[in-house]
C-alpha positions, 0 to 999 in steps of 0.5 A: 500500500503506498499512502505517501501523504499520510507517510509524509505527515507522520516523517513531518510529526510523531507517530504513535503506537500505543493509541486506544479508542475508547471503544471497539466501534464507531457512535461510542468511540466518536461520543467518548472523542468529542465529550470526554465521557465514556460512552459506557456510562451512558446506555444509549451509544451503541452503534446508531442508525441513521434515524437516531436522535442526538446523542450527544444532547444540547445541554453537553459541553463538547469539544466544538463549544470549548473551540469556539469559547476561545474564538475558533470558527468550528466544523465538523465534515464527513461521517458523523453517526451521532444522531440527528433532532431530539428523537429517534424516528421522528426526523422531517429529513424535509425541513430544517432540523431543530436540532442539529450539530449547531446546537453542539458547538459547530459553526458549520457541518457538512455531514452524513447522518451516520455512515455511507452503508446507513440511510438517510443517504445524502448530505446534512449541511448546517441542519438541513438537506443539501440539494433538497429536491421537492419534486422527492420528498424524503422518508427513512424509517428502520422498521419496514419497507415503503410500498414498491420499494425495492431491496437488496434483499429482494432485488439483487440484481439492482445492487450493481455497484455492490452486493452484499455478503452479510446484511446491508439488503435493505433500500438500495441507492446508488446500485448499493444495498443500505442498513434500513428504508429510504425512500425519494431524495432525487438530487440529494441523493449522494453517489458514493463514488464522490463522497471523498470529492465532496467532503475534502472540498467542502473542508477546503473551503472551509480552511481557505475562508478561515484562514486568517482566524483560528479554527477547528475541524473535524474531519471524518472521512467515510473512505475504509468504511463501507461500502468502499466505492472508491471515485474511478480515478483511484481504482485499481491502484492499490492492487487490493480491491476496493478496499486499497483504493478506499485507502488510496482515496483516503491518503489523497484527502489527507495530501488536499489538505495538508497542501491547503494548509501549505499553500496558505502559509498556515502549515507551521501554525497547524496541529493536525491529528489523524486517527480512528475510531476504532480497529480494523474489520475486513468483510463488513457487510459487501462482496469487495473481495478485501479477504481474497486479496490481502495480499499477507497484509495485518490490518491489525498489525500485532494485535489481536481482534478486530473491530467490534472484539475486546481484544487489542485488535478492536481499540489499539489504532493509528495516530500521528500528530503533525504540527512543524512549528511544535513539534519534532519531526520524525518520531515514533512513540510508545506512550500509552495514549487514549481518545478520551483525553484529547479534549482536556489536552486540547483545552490546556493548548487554548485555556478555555473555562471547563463548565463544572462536570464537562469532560469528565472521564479526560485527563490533560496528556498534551505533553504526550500528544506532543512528544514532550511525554514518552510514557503517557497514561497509567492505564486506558480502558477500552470497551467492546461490541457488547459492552464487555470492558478491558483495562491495560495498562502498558504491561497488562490487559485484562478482560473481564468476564462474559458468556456471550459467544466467541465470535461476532453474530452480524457477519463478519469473522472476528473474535470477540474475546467473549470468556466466562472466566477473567483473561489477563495478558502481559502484553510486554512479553507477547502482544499477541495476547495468547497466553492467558495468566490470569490463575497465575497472577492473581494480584494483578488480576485483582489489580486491573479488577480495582481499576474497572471497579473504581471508574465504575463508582465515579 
């Protein structure tokens, strides 16, 4: 795979080995990110539908309010799956919403509802449909069919840009089969193939008319999520299907940007994070051939799992901080890092006022983020599909136990890390988390078991 941009970015900062996502899948990770809480601590983050009501609620204080309370202009671009209007399923996708990302501190968003495989699919920009078309009025609902409407799982023969291996037969749009029921959109219906187009230019703009003033963005793309449909331009350039391209794609995001930011002069003055909100999963839901043609690659490196799974696999993920003005060039770093403190780390760099109980679960570890600080957390938690937490510290992971099944039941073959009885690994010793030694060392099980208990009773 050659990602020159992004290998640019990390030759240009540091790159990170040891980052966690609060959580091992997308609405819950990206909740704990933009708050500072962890998503477990509240029962209604599990992955969203499209038709889902606002998560994060209006009275929360969120990354974006603490930007913009120091005078930053805020945007939020791409994927968002956080929920949309106060309730779930009582949406008018034909009328602007009256509750929406402005009422969490974005100035400006250009964004999916949830995620390019979901419906409602089109564009949500500042509360409102992009390119509404009258003449299709817009209806989603999760539950059933519209009369006469077709579906994958019906029809597909209509599925003609993907076809599905698990799931995703619902509404078809664009010749590919959705999770749920949508019909009309017309004109404001997106075609996946130029989703990477849109949003990196909606970003642009966005950089080019704040230049002069400080700003936030955060940009979430859809790339190596599916459906990967890739523009046609990047096709066949990775050698690995669609699911290469999709990363090729992604990496041509991430060089429009940086060469935005060079081309205004305001590279040097510019901290860049990239990161995901959760591990790897190969098949998740579409016939892309991505298992076939692997080529020997590990999405997950030298974890085990993948998205969805408590083990490492499911959490540990990419991060690279880029800012030339601060930060040395050319380093890698081992430290212990977690999403859920990138807010109060940010914080400390613009000295907002917190509201009392905003952030709560986030630590200020600027200095890591900055290379300042090579060991980082004490321990991170990490959370799986079915709610099954993990602690780890640098040398040890532990899982507590569950009796739910060993593998995922939607589709895709992954661990789940499911056991009835508690899992300890020494993580410095085999990363691969093969050897359980949980009976062996019995304090340090009792240890990690403190751990969950204590965040558990704040």
């Amino acid at each position: 795979m050659k990602t020159p941009n992004v290998d640019r970015l990390a030759q240009q900062g540091i790159r990170f080995t040891d980052t966690h996502a609060v959580a091992a899948t997308s609405t819950p990770s990206r909740y704990s990110l933009l708050t500072g809480e962890y998503a477990w601590r509240r029962p209604d983050t599990d992955i969203a539908a499209g038709n889902a009501g606002m998560i994060i609620r209006p009275e929360q204080y969120t990354m974006a309010d603490m930007f913009r309370s120091q005078g930053y202009c805020t945007c939020a671009i791409g994927k968002w799956h956080l929920g949309l209007g106060d309730k779930a399923g009582t949406q008018d996708w034909n009328a602007p919403l009256p509750a929406s990302l402005a009422d969490l501190g974005f100035d400006y968003h250009y964004i999916m509802a949830a995620t390019a495989d979901r419906v409602p699919c089109v564009f949500i920009e500042n509360g409102s449909v992009a390119n509404w078309d009258p003449a299709a009025p817009i209806e989603v609902n999760y539950e059933h069919n519209f009369p006469g409407e077709p579906t994958g799982k019906d029809n597909p023969e209509l599925c003609y840009n993907q076809k599905s291996s698990h799931g995703h037969n619902m509404s078809i749009v664009n010749g590919i089969g959705r999770i749920g029921f949508m019909k009309g959109g017309g004109k404001a219906l997106w075609k996946d193939e130029n989703i990477a187009d849109s949003i990196t230019s909606h970003a642009i703009n966005f950089i080019k008319a704040n230049k002069d003033n400080p700003f936030f963005i955060y940009f979430a793309t859809n790339d190596v999520h599916v459906p990967r449909f890739p523009n046609q331009r990047f096709r066949g350039k990775s050698g690995m299907g669609p699911r290469g391209d999709a990363i090729v794609q992604f990496d041509w995001s991430v060089g429009q940007i940086m060469s935005t930011l060079e081309k205004l002069g305001i590279a040097d003055n510019t901290l860049i994070l990239l990161t995901s909100d959760n591990g790897p999963v190969v098949d998740d839901g579409y016939q892309d051939r991505a298992e076939e043609l692997l080529n020997g690659h590990e999405p997950s490196g030298p974890w085990r799992g993948n998205k969805y799974s408590a083990f490492e696999g499911g959490t540990c993920v990419p991060a690279i901080v880029c800012w030339p003005g601060k930060v040395k060039a050319g380093q890698t770093s081992d430290a212990l890092v977690s999403q859920i403190d990138f807010f109060r780390s940010f914080n400390s760099l613009v000295g907002a006022r917190l509201p009392q109980g905003s952030a709560p679960d986030s630590q200020d570890q600027i200095k890591t983020l900055l290379g300042e600080d090579t060991v980082g957390r004490d321990y991170v938690l990490e959370l799986s599909w079915n709610h099954v937490l993990s602690a780890r510290t640098k040398k040890w992971k532990y899982i507590e136990p569950n009796d739910g099944p060993k593998m995922i039941t939607c589709g895709p073959k992954i661990e789940t890390a499911n056991c009835p009885s508690p899992q300890l690994y020494d993580i410095s010793s085999s990363k691969w988390e093969s050897d359980n030694v949980a009976e062996k060392t019995p304090q340090v099980v009792y240890d990690m078991q403190n751990i969950l208990r204590r965040e558990r009773q704040k």
